[in-house]
N, C-alpha and C positions, 0 to 999 in steps of 0.2 A: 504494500500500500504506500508506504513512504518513496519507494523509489518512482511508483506510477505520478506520484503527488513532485516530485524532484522533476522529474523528466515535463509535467504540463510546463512547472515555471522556467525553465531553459526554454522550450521553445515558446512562451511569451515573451524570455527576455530575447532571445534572438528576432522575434518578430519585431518589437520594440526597437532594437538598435538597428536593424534591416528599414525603418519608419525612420529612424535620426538621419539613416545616412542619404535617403532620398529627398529628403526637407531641409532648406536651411534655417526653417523656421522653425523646428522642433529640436530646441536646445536643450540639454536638460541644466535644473534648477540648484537640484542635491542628489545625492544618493543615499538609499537607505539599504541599510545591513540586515538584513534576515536570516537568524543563527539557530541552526538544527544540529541533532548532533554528531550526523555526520558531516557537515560543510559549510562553510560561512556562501551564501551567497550573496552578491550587491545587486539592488535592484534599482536602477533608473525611473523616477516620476515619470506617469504618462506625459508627453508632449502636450504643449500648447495645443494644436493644434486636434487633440483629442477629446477636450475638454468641451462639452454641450456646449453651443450656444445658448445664453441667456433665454428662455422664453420659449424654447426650442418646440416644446411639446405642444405648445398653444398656438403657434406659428402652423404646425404640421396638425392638428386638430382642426383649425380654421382651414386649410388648405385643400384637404381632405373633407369637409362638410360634416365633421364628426357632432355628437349633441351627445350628452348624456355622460359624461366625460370628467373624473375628476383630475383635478389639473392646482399646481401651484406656479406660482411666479410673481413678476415684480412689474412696476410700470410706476407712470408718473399721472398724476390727477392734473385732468383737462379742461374739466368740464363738471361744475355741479348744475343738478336737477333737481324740479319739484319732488318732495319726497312723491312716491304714490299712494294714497290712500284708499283707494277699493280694497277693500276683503282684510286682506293682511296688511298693512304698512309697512311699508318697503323705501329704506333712503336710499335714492338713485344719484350717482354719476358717473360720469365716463374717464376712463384712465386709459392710456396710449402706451402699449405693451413692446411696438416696434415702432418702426417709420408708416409703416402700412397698415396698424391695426391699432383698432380703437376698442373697449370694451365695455358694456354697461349692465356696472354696477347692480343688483336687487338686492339690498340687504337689509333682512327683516327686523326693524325692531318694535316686532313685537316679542321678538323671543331673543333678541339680543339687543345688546347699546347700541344705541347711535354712534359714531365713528365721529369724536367732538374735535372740535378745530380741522375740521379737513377744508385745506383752500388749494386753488391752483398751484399747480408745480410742486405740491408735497409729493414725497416717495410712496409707496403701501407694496407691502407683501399680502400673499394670502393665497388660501386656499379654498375650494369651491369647486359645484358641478357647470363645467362649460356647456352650453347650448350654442350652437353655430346660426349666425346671420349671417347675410352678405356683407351687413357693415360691420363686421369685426366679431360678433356674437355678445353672449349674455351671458353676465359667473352671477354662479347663485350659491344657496347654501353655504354661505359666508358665515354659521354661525350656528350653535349645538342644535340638538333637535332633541326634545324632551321624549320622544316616543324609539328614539336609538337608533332612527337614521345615521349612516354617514354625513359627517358636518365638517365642516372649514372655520373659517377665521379670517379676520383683516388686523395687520398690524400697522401701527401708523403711531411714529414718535415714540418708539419704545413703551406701547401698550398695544395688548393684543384684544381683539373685541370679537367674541363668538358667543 
């Protein structure tokens, strides 16, 4: 088992340095020592160039016409809206996740806080269920669900609101 378990990370690491030498852009940073007891190996950080892009999964959910879709990420507040008040109340606005997408906000409070001081150009993380639109789509489920749904979160200034 150990040797099976030695032999995958050689041929990662060789994959790995076989990826450095084809990019100039894939430097590595540090290395890290990983000690077994029969071998020291050194493993090289994944490359730059490995590394998600930011948003990556929302990008390709939107892309794809995906809905129903839990998803976390980051973006910048664009745009606030009237809350909405049919049924549940819901504070709505729109946060810009790339160059080309925009996404709006539903976050219910009636069963979680209001997201207080939110103004244009703040950061927010968070997590929620995507629904895809043409204009960018709709995260919902920002926020627990007393009956044990799956639930999300918005964070914004170092407070988390679900």
């Amino acid at each position: 088992m150990k040797q099976g378990a030695l032999t995958a990370i050689f041929c990662l690491l060789a994959a790995c340095q076989q990826a450095e030498q084809s990019s100039p852009l894939n430097q590595p940073q540090s290395a890290l020592e990983v000690k077994s007891q029969v071998q020291s190996v050194h493993l090289q950080p994944l490359s730059a160039g490995l590394v998600t892009e930011e948003n990556a999964a929302l990008k390709q959910a939107f892309a794809q016409k995906q809905s129903h879709v839990w998803l976390e990420g980051s973006g910048t507040v664009k745009k606030l809206l009237p809350d909405d008040t049919q049924g549940a109340r819901h504070q709505r606005f729109l946060v810009s996740v790339s160059p080309g997408q925009t996404l709006l906000f539903a976050h219910n409070i009636d069963l979680a806080p209001r997201v207080e001081s939110l103004n244009i150009g703040d950061q927010i993380s968070f997590k929620g269920e995507y629904i895809y639109n043409p204009k960018g789509g709709i995260m919902h489920w920002t926020h627990h669900d007393p009956q044990g749904h799956q639930h999300g979160w918005i964070k914004h200034q170092n407070h988390t609101y679900e």
